[in-house]
PAKELO-250757 format. One record per residue: residue number from 1; residue in three letters; x, y, z of N, C-alpha, C, CB in turn. Coordinates in steps of 0.02 Angstrom, whole numbers, plus 32768, in hexadecimal, padded with zeros to 4 digits. Each point is the difference from the previous one (the first is absolute). Last residue first. Glycine has a CB too. Example, Ala and Ser with C-alpha at 12.3 -4.5 7.8 and 13.67 -1.06 7.14 Angstrom:
! residues 2
(pt 2 "SER" (8282 7F90 8162) (802A 803B 8003) (7FD9 8037 8025) (803B 7FE0 7F94));
(pt 1 "ALA" (7FD4 7F02 8068) (7FD3 803B 8000) (802D 803C 8000) (7FA1 7FC5 803E));
! end
This chain:
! residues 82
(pt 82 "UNK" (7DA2 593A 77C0) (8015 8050 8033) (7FE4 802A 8005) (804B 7FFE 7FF2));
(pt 81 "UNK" (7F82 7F2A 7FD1) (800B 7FF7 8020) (8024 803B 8022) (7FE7 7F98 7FD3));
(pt 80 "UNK" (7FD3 8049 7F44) (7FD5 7FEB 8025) (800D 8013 8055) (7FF2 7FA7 7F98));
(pt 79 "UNK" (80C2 8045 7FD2) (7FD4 8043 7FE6) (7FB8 8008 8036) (8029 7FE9 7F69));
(pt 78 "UNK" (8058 7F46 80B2) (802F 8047 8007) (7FDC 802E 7FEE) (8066 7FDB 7FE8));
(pt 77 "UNK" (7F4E 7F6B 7FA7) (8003 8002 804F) (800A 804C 802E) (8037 7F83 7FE5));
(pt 76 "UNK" (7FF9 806E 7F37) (7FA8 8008 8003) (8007 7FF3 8050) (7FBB 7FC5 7F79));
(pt 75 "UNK" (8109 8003 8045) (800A 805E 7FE3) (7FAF 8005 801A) (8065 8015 7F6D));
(pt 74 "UNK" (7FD9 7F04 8090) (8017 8020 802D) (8007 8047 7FF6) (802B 7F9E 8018));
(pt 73 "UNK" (7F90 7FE8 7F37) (7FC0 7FFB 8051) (8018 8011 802E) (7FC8 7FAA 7FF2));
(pt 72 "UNK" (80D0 8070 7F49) (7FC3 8024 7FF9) (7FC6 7FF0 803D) (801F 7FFE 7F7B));
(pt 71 "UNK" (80EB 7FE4 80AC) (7FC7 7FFC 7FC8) (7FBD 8026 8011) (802F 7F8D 7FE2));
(pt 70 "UNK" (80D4 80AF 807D) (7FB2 7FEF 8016) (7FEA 7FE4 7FCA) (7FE3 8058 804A));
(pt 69 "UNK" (80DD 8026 7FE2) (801E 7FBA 7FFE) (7FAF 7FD8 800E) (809B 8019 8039));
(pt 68 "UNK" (7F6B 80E3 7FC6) (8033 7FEF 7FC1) (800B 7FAA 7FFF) (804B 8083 800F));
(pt 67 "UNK" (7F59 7FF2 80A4) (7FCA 7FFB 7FC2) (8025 7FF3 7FDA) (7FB1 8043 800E));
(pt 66 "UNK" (809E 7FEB 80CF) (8003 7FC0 7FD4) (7FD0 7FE9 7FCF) (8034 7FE5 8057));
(pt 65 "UNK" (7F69 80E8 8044) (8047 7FEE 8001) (8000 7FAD 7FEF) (8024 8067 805E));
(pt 64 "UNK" (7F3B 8077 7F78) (800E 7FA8 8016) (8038 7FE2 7FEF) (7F98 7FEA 7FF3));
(pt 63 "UNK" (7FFC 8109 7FEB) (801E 7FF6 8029) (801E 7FB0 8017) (7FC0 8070 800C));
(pt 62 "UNK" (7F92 801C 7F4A) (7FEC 7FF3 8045) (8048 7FF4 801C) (7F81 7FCA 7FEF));
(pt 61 "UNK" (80A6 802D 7F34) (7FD3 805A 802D) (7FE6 7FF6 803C) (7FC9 8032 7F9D));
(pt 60 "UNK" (8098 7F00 7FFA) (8035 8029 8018) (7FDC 804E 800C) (8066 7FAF 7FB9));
(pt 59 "UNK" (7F08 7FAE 8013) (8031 7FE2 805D) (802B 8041 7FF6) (801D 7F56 8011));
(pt 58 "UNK" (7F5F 80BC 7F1C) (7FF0 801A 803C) (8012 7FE4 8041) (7FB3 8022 7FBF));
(pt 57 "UNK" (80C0 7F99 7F76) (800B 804C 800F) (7FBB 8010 803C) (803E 8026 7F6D));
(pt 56 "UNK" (7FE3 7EF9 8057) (8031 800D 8026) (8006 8057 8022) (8033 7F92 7FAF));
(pt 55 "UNK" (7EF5 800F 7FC9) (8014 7FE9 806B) (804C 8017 8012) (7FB9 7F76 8007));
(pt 54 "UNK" (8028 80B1 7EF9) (7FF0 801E 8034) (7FDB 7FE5 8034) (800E 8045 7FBC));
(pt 53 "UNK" (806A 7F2A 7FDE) (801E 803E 7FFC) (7FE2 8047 8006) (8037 7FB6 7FC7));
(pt 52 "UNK" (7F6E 7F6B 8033) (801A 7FFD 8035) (8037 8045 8007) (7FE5 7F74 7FFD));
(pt 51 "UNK" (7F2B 808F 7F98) (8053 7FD6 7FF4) (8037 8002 8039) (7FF6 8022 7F84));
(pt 50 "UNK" (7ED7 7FEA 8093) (8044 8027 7FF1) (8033 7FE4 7FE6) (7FEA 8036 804D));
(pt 49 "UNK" (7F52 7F6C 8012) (7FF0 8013 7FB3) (8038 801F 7FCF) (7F90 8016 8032));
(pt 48 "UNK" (805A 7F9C 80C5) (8015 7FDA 7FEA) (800E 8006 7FAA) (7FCF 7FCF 806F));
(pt 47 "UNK" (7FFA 80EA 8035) (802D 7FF7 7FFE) (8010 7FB8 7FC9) (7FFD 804E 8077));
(pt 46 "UNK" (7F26 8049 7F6B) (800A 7FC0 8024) (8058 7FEE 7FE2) (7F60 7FD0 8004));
(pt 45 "UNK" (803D 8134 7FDC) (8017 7FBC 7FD7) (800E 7FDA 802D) (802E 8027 7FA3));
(pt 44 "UNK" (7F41 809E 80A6) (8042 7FF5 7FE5) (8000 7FCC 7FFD) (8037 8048 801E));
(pt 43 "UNK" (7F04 806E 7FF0) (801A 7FB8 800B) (804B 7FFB 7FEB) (7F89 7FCE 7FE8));
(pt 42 "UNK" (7FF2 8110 807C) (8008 7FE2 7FD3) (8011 7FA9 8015) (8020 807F 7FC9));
(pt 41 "UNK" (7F58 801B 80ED) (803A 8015 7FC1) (8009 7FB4 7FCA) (8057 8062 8065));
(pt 40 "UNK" (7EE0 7FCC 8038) (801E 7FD8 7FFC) (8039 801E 7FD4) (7FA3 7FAF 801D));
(pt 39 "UNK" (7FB2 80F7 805B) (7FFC 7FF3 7FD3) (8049 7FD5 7FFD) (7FA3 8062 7FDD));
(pt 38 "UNK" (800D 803F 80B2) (7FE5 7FCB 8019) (7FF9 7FD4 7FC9) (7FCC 8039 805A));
(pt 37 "UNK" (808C 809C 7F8A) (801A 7FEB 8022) (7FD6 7FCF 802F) (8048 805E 7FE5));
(pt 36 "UNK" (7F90 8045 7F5C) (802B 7FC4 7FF4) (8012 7FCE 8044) (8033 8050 7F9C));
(pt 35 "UNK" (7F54 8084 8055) (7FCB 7FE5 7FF2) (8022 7FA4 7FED) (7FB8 808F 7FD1));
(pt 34 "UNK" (808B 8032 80F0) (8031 7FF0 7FC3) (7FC5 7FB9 7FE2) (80A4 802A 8040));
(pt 33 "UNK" (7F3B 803E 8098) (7FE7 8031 7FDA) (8011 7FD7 7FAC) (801B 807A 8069));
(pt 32 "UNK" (804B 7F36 8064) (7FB4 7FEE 7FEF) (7FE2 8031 7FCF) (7FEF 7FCF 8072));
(pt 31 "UNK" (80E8 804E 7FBE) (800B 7FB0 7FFC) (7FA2 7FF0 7FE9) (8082 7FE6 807A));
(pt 30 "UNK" (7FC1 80E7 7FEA) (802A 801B 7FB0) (7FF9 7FAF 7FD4) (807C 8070 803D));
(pt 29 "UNK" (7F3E 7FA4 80BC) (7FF4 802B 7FDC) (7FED 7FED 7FA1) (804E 803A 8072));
(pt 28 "UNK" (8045 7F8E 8046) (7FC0 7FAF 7FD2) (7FB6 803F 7FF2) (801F 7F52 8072));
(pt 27 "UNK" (80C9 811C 7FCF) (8013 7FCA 7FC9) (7FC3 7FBE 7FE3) (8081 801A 8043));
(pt 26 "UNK" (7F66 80B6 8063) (8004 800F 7FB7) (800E 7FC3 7FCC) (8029 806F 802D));
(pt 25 "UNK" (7FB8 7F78 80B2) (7FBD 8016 7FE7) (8023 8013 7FC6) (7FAC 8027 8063));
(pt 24 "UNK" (80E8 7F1D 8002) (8003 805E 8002) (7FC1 8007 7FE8) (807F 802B 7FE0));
(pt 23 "UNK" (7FA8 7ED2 8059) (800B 8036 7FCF) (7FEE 802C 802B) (7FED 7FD5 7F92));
(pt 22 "UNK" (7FF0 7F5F 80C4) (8032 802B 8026) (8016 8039 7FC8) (8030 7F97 8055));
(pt 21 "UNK" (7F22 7FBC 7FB1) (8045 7FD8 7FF3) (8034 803A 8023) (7FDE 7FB4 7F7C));
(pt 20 "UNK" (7F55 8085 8071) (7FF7 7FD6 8052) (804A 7FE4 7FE5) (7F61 7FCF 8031));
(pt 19 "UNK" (8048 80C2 7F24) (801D 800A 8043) (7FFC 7FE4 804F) (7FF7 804D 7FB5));
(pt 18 "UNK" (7FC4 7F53 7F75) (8059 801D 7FEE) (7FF6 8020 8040) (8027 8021 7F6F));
(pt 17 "UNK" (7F12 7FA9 808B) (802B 7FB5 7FFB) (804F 8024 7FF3) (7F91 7F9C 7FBB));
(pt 16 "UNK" (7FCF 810A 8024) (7FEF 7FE0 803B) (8038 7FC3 801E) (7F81 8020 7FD2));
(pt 15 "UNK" (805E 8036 7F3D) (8015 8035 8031) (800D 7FE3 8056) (7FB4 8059 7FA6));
(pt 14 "UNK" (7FCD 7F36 7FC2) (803D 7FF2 7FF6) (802E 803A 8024) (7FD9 7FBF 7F92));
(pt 13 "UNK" (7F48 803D 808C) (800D 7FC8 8013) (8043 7FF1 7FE4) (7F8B 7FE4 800C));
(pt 12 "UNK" (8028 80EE 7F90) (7FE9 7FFC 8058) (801D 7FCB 8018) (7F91 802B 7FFD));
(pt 11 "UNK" (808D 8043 7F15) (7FFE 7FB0 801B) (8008 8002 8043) (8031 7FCB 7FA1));
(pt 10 "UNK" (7FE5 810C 7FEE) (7FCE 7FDB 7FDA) (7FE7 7FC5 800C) (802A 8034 7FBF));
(pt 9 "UNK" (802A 80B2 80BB) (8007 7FC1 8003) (7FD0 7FD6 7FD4) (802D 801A 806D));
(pt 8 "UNK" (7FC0 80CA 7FC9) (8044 7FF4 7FD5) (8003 7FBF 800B) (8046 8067 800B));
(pt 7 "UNK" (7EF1 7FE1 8034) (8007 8014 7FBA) (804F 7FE8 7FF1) (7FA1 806F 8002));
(pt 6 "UNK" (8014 7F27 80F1) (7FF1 803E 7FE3) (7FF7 7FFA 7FB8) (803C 8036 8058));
(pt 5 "UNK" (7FD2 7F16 8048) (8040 8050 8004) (7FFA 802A 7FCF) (805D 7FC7 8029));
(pt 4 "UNK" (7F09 7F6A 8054) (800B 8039 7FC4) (8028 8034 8014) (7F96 7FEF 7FD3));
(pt 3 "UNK" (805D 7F02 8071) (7FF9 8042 8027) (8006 802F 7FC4) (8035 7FDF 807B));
(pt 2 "UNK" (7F9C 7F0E 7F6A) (802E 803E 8010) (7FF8 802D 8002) (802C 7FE1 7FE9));
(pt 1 "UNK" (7F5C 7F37 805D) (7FF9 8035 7FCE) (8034 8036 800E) (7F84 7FE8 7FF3));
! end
């Protein structure tokens, strides 16, 4: 059971777990209080669903070098894999 920190802390047990990771009291603070933040973010589009033209433009925002001479399972590999 987690320890009561009081009125400013809204999520005791999440509070708790961020600071054994090594957060600042303010930062799992500001992390457990936040009514969003134990909550799955969005979905993004299954790479295979994509065109292969954008797999190219996100290798090239990420950084993947010889994306230009790649097909499309090799752009999903690569994407996958960095």
């Amino acid at each position: 059971m987690a320890k009561d920190h009081g009125p400013h802390i809204k999520n005791d047990a999440q509070y708790e777990e961020l600071r054994k990771q090594g957060m600042s009291q303010s930062k799992a603070a500001r992390i457990a209080n936040d009514p969003n933040s134990g909550k799955k973010g969005g979905k993004a589009e299954k790479y295979e669903d994509r065109t292969k033209k954008d797999l190219y433009e996100k290798a090239k925002q990420v950084g993947i070098e010889g994306r230009s001479k790649m097909n499309k399972e090799e752009l999903i590999k690569a994407l996958r894999n960095n």
